[in-house]
C-alpha positions as CSV (number, residue, x, y, z in Angstrom):
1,X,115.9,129.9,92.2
2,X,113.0,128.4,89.8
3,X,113.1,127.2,86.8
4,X,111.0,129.4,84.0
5,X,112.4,126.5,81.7
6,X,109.1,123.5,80.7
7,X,111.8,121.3,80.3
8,X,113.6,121.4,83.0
9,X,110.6,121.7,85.4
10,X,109.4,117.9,83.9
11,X,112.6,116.7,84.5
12,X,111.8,117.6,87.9
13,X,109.5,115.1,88.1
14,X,110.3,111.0,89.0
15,X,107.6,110.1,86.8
16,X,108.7,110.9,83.7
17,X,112.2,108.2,84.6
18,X,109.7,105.8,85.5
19,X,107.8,106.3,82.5
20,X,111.3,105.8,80.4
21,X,112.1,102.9,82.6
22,X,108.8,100.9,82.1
23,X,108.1,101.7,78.8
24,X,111.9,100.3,77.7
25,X,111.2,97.0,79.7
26,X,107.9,96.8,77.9
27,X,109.7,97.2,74.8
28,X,112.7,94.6,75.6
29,X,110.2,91.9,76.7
30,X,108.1,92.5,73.7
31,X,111.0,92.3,71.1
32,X,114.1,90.5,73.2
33,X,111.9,88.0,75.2
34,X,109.1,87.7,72.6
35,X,106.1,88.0,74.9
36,X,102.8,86.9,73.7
37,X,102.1,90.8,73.1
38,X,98.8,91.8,72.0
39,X,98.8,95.4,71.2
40,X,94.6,96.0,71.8
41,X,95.6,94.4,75.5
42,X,98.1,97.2,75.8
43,X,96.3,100.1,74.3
44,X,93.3,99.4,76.5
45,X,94.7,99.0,79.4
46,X,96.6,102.6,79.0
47,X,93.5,104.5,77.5
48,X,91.4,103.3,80.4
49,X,94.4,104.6,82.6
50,X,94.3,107.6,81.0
51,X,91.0,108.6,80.3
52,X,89.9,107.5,84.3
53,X,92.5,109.7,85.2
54,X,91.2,112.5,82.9
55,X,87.5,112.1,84.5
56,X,88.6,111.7,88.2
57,X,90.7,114.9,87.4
58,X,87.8,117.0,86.1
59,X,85.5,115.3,88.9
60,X,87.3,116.0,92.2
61,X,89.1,119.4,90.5
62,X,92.7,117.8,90.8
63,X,95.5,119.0,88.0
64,X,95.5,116.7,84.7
65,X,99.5,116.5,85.7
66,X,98.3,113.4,87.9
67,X,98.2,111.7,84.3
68,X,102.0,110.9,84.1
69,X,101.0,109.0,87.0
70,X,98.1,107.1,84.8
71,X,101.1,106.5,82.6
72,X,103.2,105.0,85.2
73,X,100.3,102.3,86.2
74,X,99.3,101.5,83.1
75,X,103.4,100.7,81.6
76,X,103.2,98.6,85.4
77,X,99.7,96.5,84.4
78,X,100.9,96.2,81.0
79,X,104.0,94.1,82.1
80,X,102.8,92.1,85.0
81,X,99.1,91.1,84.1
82,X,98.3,89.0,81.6
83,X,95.1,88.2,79.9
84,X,93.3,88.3,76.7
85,X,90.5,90.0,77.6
86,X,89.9,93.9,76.3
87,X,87.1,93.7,78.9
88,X,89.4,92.9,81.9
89,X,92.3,95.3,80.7
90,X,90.1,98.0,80.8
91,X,88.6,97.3,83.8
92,X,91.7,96.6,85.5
93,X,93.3,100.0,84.4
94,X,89.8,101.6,85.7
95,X,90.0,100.2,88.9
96,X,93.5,100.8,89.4
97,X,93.1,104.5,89.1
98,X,89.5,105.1,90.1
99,X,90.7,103.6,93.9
100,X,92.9,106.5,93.9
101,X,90.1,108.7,95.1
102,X,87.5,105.9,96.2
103,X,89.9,104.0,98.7
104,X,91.1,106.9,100.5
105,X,92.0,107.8,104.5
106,X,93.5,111.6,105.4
107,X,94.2,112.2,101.6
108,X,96.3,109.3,101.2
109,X,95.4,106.7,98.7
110,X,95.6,103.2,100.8
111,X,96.8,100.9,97.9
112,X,99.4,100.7,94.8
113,X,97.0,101.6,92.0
114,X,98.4,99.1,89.8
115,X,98.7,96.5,92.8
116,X,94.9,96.8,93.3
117,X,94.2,96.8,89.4
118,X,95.8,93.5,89.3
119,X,94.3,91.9,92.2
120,X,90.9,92.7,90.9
121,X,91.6,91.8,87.5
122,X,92.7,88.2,89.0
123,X,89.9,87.6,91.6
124,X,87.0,89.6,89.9
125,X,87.4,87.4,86.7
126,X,88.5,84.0,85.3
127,X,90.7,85.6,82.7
128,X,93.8,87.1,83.5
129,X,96.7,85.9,85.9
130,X,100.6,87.4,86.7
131,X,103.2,85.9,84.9
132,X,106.7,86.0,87.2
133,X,109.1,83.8,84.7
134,X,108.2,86.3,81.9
135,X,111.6,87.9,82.3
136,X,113.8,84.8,82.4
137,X,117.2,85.5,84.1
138,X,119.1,87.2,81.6
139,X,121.8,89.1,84.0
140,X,122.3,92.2,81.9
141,X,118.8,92.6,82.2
142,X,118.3,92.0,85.5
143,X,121.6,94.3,86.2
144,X,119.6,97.0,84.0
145,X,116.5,96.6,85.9
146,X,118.5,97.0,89.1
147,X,120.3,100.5,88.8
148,X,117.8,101.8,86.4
149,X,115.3,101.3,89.9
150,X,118.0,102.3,92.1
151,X,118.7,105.4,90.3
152,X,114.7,106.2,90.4
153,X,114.2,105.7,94.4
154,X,117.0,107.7,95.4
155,X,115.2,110.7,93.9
156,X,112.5,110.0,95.1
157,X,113.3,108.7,99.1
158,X,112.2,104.9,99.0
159,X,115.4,103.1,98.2
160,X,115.2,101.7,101.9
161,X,112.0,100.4,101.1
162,X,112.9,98.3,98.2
163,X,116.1,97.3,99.4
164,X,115.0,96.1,102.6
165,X,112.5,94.0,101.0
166,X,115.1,92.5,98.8
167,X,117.5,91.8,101.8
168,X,114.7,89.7,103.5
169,X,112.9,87.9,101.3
170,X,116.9,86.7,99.7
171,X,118.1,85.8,103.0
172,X,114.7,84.0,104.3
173,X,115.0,82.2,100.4
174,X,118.6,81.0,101.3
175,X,118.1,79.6,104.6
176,X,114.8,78.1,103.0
177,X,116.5,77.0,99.5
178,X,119.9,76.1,100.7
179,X,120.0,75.0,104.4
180,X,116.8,73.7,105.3
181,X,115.8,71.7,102.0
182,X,119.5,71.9,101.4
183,X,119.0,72.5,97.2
184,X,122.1,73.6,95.7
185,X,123.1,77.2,95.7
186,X,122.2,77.7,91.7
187,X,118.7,77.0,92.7
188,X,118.5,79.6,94.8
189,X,120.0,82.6,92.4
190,X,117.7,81.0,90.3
191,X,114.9,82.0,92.6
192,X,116.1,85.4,93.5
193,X,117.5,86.1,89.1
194,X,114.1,87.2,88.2
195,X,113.6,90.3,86.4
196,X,109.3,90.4,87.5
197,X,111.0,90.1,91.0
198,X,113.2,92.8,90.9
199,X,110.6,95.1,88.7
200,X,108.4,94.8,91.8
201,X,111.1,95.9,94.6
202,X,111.8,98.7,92.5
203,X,108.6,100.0,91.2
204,X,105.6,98.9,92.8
205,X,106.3,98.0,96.5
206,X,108.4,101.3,96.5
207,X,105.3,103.7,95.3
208,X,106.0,106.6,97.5
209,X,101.7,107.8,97.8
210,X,101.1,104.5,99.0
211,X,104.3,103.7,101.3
212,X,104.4,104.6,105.3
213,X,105.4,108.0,105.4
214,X,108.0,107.6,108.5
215,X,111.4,105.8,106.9
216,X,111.5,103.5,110.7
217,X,108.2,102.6,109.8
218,X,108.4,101.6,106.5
219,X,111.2,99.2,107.0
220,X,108.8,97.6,109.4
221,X,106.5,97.4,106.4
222,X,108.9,96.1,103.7
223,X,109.8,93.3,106.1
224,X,106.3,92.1,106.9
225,X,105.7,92.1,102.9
226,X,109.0,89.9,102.4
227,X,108.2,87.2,105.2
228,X,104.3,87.3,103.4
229,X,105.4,87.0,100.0
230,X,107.6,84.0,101.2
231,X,105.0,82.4,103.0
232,X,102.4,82.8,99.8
233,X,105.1,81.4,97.3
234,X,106.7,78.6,99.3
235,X,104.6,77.0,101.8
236,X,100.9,77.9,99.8
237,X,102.5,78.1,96.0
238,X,100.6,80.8,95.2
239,X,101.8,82.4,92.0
240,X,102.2,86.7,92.2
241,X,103.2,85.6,95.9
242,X,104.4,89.4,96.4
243,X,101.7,91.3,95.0
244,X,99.2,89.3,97.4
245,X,101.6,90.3,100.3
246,X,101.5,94.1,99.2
247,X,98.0,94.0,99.0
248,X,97.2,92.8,102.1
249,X,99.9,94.6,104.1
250,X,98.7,97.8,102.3
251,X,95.7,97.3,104.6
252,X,97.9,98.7,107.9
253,X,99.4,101.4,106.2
254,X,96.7,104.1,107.4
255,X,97.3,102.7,110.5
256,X,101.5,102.8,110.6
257,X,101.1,106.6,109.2
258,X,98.6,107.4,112.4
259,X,101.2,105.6,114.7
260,X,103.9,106.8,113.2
261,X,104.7,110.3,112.0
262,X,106.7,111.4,108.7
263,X,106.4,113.8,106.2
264,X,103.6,112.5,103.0
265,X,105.1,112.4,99.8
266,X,104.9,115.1,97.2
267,X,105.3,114.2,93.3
268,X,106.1,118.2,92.6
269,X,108.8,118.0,93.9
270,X,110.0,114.3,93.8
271,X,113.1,115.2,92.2
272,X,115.9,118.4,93.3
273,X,119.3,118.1,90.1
């Protein structure tokens, strides 16, 4: 039976726990991990988030619900890119959503939107760079980050997704870390205790628009992004290591969904209680 209840039809939506989930990590590393937090930085990247989201709306006749989406990049850009630029935050927050409806193949936007707003903000300019250590290795944190992301994908049908890339790139960091360089075992929880790390596996690489829509498939595609990313950060030291790797493996996903049927994700009705 539906809901006539507002409420309980936004709780209905994953968004709005993604919303609380990012915007309470935003808060902890602001006040707990004391950040180098400018508030313009943050308020520009969200109102160009926002009000792109508001225009692209009007301009391709889409509902202004897709804004809790805005929301949900913009809370993502404003805890992994750094810079101290207005100029870049805003254009990173207007690329992010603008590729939404640029970037597109068979109504499916092809990349994360706050994947791609970071990767331009990074190579289109000299000011602004992704900042993995940020969260340190606090384990109530990281055990926070953890369920609070766990919780999320299983509403919303992409815990396989984030766990599989976990899996990998922690067992391909071991026999790397601990058998083949032979580095004590600390060094690699060390490696794998990061909270940027497990903010990623949980709410960007798991973006269900962006994912492959068949479940075989996209455990293809989370391994393929854990053997990149390990490649990037240990043999070419390249910091945001996974980020690159979801960028570039984004680039088959039109592909894997033409190969490989499943059913495409629908934010209406990401969540059943």
């Amino acid at each position: 039976m539906k809901t006539l209840n507002p409420i309980a039809n936004q709780l209905n939506d994953a968004r709005i726990f993604q919303i609380m989930y990012l915007l309470i990590f935003l808060i902890y590393g602001t006040l707990n991990l004391k950040w180098d937090f400018n508030p313009l930085i943050i308020i520009s990247i969200i109102l160009s988030c926002i009000l792109t989201q508001i225009i692209a709306c009007y301009i391709y006749s889409k509902s202004f619900d897709a804004v809790k989406s805005a929301l949900v990049t913009s809370l993502g850009l404003s805890i992994l890119l750094k810079t101290d630029s207005i100029e870049v935050a805003i254009l990173a927050g207007f690329i992010a959503i603008s590729s939404k409806y640029i970037l597109r193949i068979n109504t499916k936007h092809i990349f994360n939107p706050a994947n791609i707003g970071i990767i331009a903000a990074v190579y289109l300019t000299n000011n602004a760079w992704v900042s993995p250590g940020q969260w340190g290795s606090n384990i109530i944190l990281l055990y926070f980050i953890g369920a609070a992301g766990t919780m999320m994908l299983f509403k919303v049908g992409r815990i396989d997704t984030g766990i599989v890339f976990l899996l990998t790139y922690g067992i391909i960091q071991l026999i790397y870390s601990c058998l083949f360089l032979q580095w004590p075992f600390d060094f690699f929880l060390h490696k794998m205790s990061n909270g940027a790390l497990l903010l990623y596996s949980f709410f960007m690489i798991t973006d269900p628009s962006t994912t492959p829509n068949n479940k075989k498939a996209r455990i293809i595609w989370s391994v393929s992004i854990a053997v990149l990313s390990f490649y990037f950060a240990e043999i070419k030291y390249m910091n945001g290591a996974p980020i690159k790797a979801l960028f570039i493996i984004s680039l088959s996903t039109p592909v894997i969904d033409y190969l490989y049927k499943g059913q495409y994700f629908s934010w209406k009705h990401s969540l059943k209680f």
